[in-house]
Backbone as CSV, one residue per row, in Angstrom:
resi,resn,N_x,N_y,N_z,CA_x,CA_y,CA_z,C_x,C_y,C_z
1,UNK,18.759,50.342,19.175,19.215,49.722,17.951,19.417,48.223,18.144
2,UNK,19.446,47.424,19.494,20.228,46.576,19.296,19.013,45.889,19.795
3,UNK,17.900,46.444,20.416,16.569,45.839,20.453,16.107,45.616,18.702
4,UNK,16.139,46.368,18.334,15.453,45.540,16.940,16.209,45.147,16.397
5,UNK,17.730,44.875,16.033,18.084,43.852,15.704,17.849,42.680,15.855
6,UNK,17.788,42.044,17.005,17.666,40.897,17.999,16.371,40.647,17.410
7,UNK,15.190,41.637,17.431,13.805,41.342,17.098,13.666,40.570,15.461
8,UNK,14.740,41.490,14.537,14.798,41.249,13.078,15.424,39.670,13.026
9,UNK,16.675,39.619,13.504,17.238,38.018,13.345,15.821,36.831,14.034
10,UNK,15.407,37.256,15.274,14.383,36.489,15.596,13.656,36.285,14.414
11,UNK,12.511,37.045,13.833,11.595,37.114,12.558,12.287,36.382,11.607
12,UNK,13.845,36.524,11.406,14.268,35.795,10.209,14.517,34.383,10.158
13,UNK,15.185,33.920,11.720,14.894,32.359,11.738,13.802,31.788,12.093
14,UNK,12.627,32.628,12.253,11.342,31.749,12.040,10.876,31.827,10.803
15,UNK,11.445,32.534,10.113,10.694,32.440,8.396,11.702,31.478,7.828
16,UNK,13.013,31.217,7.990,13.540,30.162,7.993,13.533,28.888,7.936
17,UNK,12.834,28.809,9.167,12.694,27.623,9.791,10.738,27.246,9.085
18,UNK,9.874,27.812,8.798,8.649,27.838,8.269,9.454,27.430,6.878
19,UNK,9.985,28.135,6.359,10.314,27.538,4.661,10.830,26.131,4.431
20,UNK,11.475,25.874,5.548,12.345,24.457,5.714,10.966,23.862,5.571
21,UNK,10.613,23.813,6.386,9.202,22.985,6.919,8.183,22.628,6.076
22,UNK,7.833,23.532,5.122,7.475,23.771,4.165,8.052,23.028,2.633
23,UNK,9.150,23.335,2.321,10.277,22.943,1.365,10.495,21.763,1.556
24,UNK,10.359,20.755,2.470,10.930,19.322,3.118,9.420,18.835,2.774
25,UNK,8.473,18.957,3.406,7.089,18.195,3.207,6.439,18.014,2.143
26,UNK,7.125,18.865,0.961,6.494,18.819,-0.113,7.011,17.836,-0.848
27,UNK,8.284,17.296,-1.104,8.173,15.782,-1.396,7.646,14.820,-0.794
28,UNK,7.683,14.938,0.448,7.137,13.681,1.002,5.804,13.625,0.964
29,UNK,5.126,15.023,0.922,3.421,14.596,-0.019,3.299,14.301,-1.138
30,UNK,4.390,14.528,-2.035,4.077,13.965,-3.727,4.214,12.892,-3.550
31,UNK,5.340,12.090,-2.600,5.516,10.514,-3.195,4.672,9.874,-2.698
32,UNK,3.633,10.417,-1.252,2.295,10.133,-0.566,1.251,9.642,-1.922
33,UNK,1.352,10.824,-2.472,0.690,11.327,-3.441,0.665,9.949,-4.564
34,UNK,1.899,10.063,-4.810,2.521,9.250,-6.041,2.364,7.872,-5.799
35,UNK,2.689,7.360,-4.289,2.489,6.077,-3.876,0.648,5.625,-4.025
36,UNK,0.127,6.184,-3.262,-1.240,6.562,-3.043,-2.104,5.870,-4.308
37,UNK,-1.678,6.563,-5.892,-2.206,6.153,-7.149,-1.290,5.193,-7.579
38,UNK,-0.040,4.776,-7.357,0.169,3.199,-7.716,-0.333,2.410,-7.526
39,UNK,-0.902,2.387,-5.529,-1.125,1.204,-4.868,-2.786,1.310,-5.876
40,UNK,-3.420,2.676,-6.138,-5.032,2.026,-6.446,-4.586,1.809,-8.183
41,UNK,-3.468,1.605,-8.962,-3.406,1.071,-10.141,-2.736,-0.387,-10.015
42,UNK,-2.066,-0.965,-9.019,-1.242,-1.693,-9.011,-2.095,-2.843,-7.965
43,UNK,-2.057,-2.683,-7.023,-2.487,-2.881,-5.587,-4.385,-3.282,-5.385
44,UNK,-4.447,-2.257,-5.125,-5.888,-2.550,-4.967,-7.186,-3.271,-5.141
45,UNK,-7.112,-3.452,-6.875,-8.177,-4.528,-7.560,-7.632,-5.962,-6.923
46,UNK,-6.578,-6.457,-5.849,-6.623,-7.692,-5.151,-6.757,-7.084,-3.786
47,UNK,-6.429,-6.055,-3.304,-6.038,-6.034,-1.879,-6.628,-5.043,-1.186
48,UNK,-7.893,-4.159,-2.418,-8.746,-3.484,-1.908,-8.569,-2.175,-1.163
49,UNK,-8.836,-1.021,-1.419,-8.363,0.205,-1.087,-8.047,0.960,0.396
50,UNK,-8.682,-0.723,0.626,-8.259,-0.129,2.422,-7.278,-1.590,3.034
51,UNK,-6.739,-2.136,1.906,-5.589,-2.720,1.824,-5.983,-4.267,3.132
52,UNK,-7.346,-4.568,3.005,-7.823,-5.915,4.053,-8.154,-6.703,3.341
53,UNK,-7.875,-6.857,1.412,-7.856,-7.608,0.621,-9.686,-8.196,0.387
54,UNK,-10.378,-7.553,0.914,-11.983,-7.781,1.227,-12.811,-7.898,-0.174
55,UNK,-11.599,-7.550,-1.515,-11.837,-7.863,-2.730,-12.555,-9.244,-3.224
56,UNK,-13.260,-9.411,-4.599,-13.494,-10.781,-4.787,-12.526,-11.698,-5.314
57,UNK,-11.455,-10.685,-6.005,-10.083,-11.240,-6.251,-9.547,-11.375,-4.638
58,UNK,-9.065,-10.706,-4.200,-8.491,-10.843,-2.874,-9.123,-11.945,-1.750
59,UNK,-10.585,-12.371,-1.952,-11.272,-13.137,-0.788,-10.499,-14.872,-2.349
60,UNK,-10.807,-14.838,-3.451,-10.388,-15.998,-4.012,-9.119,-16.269,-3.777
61,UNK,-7.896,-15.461,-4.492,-6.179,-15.678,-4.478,-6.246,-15.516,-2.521
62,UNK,-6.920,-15.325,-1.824,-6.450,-15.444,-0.334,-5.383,-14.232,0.056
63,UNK,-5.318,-12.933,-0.303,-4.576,-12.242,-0.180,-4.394,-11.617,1.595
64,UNK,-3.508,-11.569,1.757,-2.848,-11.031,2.864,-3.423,-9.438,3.380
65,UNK,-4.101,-9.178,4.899,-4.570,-7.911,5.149,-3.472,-6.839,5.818
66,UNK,-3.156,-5.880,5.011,-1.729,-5.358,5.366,-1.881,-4.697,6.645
67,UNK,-3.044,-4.371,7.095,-2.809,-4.155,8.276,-2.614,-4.985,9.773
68,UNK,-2.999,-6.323,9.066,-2.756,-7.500,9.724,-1.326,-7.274,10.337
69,UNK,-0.931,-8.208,11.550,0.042,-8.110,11.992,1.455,-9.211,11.457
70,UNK,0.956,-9.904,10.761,1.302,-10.728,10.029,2.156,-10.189,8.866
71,UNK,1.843,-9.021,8.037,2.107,-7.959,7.357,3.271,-7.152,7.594
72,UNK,2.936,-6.444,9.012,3.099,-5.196,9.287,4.704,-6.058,10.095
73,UNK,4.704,-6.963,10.781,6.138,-7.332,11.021,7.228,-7.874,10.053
74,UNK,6.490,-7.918,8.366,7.754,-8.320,7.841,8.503,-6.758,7.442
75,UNK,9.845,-7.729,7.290,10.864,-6.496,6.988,10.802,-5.566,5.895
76,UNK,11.101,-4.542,5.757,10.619,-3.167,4.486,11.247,-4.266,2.864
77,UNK,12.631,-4.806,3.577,13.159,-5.660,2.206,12.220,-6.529,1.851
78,UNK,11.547,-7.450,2.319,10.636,-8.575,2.009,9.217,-8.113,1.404
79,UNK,9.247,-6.909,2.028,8.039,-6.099,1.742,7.936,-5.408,-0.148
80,UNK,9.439,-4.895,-0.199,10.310,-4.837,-1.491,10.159,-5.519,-2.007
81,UNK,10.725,-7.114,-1.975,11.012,-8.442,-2.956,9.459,-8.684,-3.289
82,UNK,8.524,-8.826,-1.973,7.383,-9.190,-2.555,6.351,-7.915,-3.398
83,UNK,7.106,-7.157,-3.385,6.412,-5.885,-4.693,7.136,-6.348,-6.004
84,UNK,8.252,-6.301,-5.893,9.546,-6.232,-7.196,9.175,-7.365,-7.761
85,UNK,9.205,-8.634,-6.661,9.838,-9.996,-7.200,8.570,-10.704,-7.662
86,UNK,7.676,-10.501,-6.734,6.335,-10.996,-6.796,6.285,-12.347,-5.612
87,UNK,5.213,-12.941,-5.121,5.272,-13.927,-4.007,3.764,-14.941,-4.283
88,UNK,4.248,-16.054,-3.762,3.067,-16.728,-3.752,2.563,-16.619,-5.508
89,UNK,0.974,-16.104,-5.324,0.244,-15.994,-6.607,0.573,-14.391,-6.762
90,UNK,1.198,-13.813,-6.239,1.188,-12.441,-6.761,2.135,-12.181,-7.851
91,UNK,1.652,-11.472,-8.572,2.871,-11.454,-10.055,4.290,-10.567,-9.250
92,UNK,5.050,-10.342,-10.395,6.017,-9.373,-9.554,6.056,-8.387,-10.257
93,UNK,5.977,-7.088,-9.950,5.506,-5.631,-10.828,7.347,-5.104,-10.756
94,UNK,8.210,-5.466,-12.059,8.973,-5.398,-12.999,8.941,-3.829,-13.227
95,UNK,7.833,-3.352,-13.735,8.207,-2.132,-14.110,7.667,-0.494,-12.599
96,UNK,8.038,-1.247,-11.789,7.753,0.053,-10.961,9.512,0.442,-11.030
97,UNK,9.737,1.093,-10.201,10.963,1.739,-10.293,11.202,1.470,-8.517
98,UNK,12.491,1.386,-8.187,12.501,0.707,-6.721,12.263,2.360,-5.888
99,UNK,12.273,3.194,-6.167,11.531,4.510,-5.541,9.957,4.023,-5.259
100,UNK,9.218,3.924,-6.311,8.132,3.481,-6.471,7.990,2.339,-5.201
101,UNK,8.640,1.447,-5.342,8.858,0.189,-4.951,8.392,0.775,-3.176
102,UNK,9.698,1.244,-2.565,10.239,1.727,-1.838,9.000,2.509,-1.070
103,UNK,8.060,3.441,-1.606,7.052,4.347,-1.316,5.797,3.560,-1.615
104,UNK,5.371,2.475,-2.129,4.480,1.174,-1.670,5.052,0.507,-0.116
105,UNK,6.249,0.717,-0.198,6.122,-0.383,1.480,5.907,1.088,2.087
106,UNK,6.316,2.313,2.242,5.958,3.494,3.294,4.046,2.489,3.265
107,UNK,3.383,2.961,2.190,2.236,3.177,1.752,1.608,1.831,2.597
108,UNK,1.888,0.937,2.492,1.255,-0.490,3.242,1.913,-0.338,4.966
109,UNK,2.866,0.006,5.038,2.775,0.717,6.287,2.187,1.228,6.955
110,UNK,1.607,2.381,6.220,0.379,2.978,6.775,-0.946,2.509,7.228
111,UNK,-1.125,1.491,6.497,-2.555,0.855,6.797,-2.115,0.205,8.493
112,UNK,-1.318,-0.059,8.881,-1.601,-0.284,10.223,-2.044,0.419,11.050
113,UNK,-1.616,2.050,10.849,-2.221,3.028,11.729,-3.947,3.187,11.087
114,UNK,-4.048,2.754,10.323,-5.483,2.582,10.067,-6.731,1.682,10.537
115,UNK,-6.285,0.810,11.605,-6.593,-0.251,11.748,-8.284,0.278,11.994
């Protein structure tokens, strides 16, 4: 009896622990998700979908290659202000929501591991 108990609690904190795993990743792929189609509505037509600005807008306004290192060392806040606030010639996008905001700097982040 006390063998399959032990066996049953085992089975139950791995289905547990699978649902967590499961249950947790699924926001963080929507806002993937969610970030993902801002940056190609917001982002992209200057800074080009693989974010090296290789655009004809992006090669004119001189835009910044986020995977550049130049980029990738400023701080997540600056990274913020220059989404929110806008910088240089870049406008400042007012109506994202600082979630939004927030899941563009994850999102330009990423392009470094893309190099």
């Amino acid at each position: 009896m006390r063998k399959t108990t032990s066996w049953i609690a085992g089975i139950t904190v791995i289905a547990v622990v699978l649902a967590t795993i499961v249950f947790l990743s699924a926001p963080a792929n929507a806002d993937s998700a969610a970030a993902e189609a801002t940056y190609k509505a917001k982002c992209a037509g200057c800074h080009g979908p693989d974010g090296r600005g290789e655009t004809a807008t992006g090669k004119m306004m001189k835009v910044k290659d986020f995977s550049s290192e130049e980029v990738q060392k400023m701080s997540d806040a600056d990274l913020f202000a220059a989404i929110s606030s806008g910088k240089g010639k870049m406008p400042p996008y007012k109506t994202l929501s600082a979630d939004q905001a927030k899941d563009l700097v994850a999102f330009i982040r990423a392009f470094e591991k893309k190099k």
